[in-house]
C-alpha positions, 0 to 999 in steps of 0.5 A, spaced: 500 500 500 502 507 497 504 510 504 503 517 502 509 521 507 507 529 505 502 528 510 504 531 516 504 528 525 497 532 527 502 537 531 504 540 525 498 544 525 499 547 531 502 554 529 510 554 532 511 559 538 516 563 536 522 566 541 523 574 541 530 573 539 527 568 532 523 573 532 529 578 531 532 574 527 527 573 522 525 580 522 533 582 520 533 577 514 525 578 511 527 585 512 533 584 507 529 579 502 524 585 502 530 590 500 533 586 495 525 584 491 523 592 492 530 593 488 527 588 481 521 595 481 522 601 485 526 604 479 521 602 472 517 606 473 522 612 474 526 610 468 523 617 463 524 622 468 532 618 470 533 618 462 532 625 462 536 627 468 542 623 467 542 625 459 541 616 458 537 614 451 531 610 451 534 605 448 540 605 454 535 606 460 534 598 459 541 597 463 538 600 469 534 594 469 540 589 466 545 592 470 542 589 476 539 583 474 545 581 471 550 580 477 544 579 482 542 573 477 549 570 475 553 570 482 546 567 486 548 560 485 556 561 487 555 566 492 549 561 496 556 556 496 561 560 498 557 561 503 556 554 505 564 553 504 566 560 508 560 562 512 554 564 511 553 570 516 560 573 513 557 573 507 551 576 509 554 582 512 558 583 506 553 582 501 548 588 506 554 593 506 555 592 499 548 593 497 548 599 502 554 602 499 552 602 491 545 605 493 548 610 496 552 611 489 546 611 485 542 616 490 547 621 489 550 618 481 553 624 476 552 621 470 550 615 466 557 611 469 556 613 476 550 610 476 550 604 472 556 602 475 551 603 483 546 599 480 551 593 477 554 593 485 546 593 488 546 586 484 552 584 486 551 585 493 543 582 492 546 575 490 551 574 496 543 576 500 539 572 497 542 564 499 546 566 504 539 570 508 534 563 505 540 558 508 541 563 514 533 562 515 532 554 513 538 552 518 536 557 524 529 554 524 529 546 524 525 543 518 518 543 520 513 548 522 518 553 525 521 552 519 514 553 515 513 559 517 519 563 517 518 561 508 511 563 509 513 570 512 519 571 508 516 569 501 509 574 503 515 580 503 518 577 497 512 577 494 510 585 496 516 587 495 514 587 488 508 589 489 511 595 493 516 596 489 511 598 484 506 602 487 512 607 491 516 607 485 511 612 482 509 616 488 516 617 490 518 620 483 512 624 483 513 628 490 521 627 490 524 625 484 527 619 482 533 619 487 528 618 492 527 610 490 534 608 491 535 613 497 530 608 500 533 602 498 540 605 503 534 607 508 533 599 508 541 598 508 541 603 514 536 600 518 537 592 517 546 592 517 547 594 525 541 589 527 545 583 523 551 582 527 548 581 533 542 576 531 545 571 527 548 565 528 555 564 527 556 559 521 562 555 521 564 552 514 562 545 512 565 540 508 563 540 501 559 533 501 555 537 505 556 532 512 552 537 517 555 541 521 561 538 522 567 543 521 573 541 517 579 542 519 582 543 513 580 550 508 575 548 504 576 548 496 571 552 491 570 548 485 573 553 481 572 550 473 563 549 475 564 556 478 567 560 472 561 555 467 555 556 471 556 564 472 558 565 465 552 561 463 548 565 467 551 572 466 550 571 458 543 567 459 540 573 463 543 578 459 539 574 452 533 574 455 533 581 458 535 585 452 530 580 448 525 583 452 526 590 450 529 589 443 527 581 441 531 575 439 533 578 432 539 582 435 546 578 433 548 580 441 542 576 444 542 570 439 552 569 440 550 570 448 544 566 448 548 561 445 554 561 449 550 561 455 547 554 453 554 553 451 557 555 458 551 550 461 552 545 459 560 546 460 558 546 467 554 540 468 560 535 464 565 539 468 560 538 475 560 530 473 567 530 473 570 534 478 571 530 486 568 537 490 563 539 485 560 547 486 553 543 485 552 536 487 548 532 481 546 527 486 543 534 490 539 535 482 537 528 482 532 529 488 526 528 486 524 535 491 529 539 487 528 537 482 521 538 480 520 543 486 525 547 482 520 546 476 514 548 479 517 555 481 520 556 475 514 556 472 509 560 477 515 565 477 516 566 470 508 565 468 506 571 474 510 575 472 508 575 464 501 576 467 503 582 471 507 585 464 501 585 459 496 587 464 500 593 465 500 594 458 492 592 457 490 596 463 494 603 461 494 602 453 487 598 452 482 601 458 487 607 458 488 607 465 493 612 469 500 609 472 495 611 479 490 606 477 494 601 474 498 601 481 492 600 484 490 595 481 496 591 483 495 594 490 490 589 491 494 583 489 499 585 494 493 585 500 491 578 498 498 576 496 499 578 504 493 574 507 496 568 503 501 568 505 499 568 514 495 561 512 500 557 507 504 555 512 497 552 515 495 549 508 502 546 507 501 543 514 495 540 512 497 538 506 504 538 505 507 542 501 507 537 494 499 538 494 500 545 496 504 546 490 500 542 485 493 545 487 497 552 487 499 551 480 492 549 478 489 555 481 494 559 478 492 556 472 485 556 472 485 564 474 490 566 469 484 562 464 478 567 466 482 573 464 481 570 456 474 574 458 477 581 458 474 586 454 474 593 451 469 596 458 471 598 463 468 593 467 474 589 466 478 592 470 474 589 476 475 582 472 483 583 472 483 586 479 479 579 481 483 574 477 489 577 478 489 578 485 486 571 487 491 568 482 497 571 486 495 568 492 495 561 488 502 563 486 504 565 493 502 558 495 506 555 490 512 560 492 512 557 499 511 550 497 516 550 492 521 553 497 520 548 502 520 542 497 527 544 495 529 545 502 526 538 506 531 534 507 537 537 505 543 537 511 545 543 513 551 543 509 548 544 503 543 548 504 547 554 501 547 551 495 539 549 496 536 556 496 542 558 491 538 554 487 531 556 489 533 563 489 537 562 481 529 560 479 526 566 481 530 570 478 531 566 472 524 565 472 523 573 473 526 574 467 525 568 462 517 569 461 516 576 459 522 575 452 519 568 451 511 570 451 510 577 452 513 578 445 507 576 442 503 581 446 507 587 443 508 585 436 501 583 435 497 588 430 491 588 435 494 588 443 488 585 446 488 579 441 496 579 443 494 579 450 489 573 450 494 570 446 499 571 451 494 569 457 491 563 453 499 560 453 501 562 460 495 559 463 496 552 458 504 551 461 501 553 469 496 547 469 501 543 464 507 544 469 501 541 475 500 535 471 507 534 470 510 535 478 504 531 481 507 526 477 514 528 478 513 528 487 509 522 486 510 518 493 510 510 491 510 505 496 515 506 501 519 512 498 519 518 500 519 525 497 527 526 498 528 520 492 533 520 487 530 521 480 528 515 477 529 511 483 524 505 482 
């Protein structure tokens, strides 16, 4: 008889007392993630009034966006294992220091230089944040509903910081200049940096196999080759498809960096099976939770924020709504996105996080499907606030649940690798929909049509990734969630 493990002990559904100092702690690391998201939105909406003041064109306003998302997004998986190797809280607090100082350089940035240089820095240190906060949070609270929880508040802030970002970016700009978005983002630095030292736990270096908590005696070696390939491979993958966004796939820069990108890859994966210490274990991606949890996450990742791309457009150029409607709009989104995230970890409790994750998915997909009735009334703006919003709660559901399917079960000495993985996803994930589907919103003669077409994909892929994770996650007679792929 099947023996399904995804469901929890009866005292799982108790909600986890947490101590002042948990508290604390969680605070300083939430409020760093919450940093890092505010950063993917603050600026888009301040990029013409920047352009004019910094004396950019329209098509280099792009690298305000590119020259964040590409060390932000390329460094993620070698930072979340330095971290592992050298120590996570190092790592922490180098990354906060450095993020606060290069906001501080594009607060008061003179030129175009000066400021995109602030913004590669800002990348660069929300890269050694991102795993190096997540591992901090999986190792600090103990795997269950503690743990549970923390994911749940930490992705209900990752999920409003978008949101946020949105709605602050145009009310700053508006009363104080686009100055105003990163003096914010020093503002958080400023406040989070002198708590951080204190709180956090001491991380001592693991060894690579990932044996637990064990300190080795001798100083832990860094896959150098597997370092140079995946960082290489997702450098020139990122900068493709965000570049793609703006100017499409027909740009010889964007198809040679695509293609070495995937070249770069698939490097790595040769390199990884070769090597004795690798950056990246491939028995860790053979995990059925890793997976097929990472599957599930780069689907509602790369699917939602597609959505929230052509709505804007349909919002603001089909229903001529202004920047302040259309910010509220998705200010909706951010309220019930919040209440999903207090009563996740309560589902996953119930549920397990692998039904949580599919049903997730098929509710996401189902409500990007009711958004084919959009129309040219005005009506319909009630149907997006609606739909949108509701498919965001679902998409919150999956962010926690995939979070924790990743994360369960993995020793501590590996988990750095594990949210570096997670948080690749989401970034890869942010990046990849809108070049992939957005496209056929922009270039179709008739931008409605575009945008159905658009919803009609994005809704079809979600519900076809639920099919194949609960296939994937499946739990077979005496196995549980955390076996090899293949594994009979």
């Amino acid at each position: 008889m099947a023996i399904d493990t995804t469901n929890p002990l009866p005292d799982a559904l108790d909600t986890p007392r947490l101590s002042t100092r948990d508290k604390l702690v969680l605070f300083v690391l939430c409020a760093a993630q919450f940093m890092v998201a505010l950063d993917f939105s603050v600026l888009n909406v301040a990029l013409p009034v920047l352009g004019t003041d910094l004396g950019m064109s329209r098509s280099a306003l792009q690298w305000a966006v590119t020259a964040f998302a590409l060390p932000s997004g390329g460094f993620l998986l070698l930072f979340g294992r330095v971290g592992d190797l050298f120590g996570r809280r190092r790592l922490f607090l180098a990354g906060l220091a450095l993020f606060g100082a290069a906001s501080v350089l594009a607060t008061v940035a003179w030129d175009p230089v000066s400021f995109l240089t602030g913004r590669a820095l800002q990348g660069l240190g929300a890269a050694a944040i991102v795993p190096t906060g997540m591992s901090l949070l999986t190792t600090t609270f103990p795997e269950g509903p503690a743990r549970d929880r923390a994911l749940g508040i930490s992705g209900t802030l990752l999920s409003l910081g978008f949101t946020v970002g949105m709605v602050a970016g145009g009310t700053l700009t508006d009363a104080f200049g686009w100055r105003s978005t990163m003096g914010l983002l020093s503002l958080f630095a400023l406040i989070v940096l002198p708590l951080a030292p204190g709180l956090l736990p001491a991380s001592l270096p693991h060894s690579p196999e990932g044996t637990g908590s064990t300190p080795v005696p001798d100083r832990p070696r860094l896959d150098v080759p597997g370092a140079v390939t995946v960082t290489g491979g997702l450098l020139a993958l990122i900068y493709a498809l965000s570049t793609a966004a703006d100017h499409g796939f027909g740009r010889a820069d964007v198809l040679i960096t695509l293609i070495a990108g995937l070249l770069l890859l698939a490097a790595f994966v040769t390199v990884e099976s070769r090597t004795a210490q690798p950056l990246v274990s491939l028995r860790m991606l053979r995990r059925r939770t890793v997976a097929w949890g990472n599957i599930g996450g780069l689907i509602t990742f790369s699917m939602m924020s597609t959505v929230v791309f052509v709505l804007t457009l349909y919002l603001q150029e089909v229903l001529h709504l202004s920047a302040f409607g259309t910010g509220l709009v998705f200010g909706v989104q951010g309220v019930l996105s919040a209440v999903a995230g207090v009563y996740a970890p309560r589902v996953i409790g119930r549920y397990g996080p692998r039904r949580t994750l599919v049903g997730s998915l098929v509710g996401q997909g189902a409500l990007i499907a009711a958004l084919l009735g959009l129309g040219t009334g005005h009506r319909s703006v009630w149907l997006a606030a609606a739909a949108v919003s509701l498919a965001s709660m679902c998409h919150l559901g999956a962010i926690i649940s995939y979070g924790i399917t990743v994360t369960s079960g993995v020793p501590d000495g590996e988990q750095g690798l594990a949210t570096g993985l997670v948080t690749s996803t989401q970034q890869v994930g942010i990046t990849v929909g809108i070049p992939l589907l957005g496209v056929l919103a922009t270039t179709s003669p008739d931008l409605l049509t575009g945008v159905h077409t658009v919803l009609a994909l994005d809704a079809v892929l979600v519900l076809a990734a639920a099919v194949l994770v609960a296939v994937g996650l499946r739990v077979r007679s005496g196995a549980v969630e955390t076996q090899p792929l293949g594994a009979r």
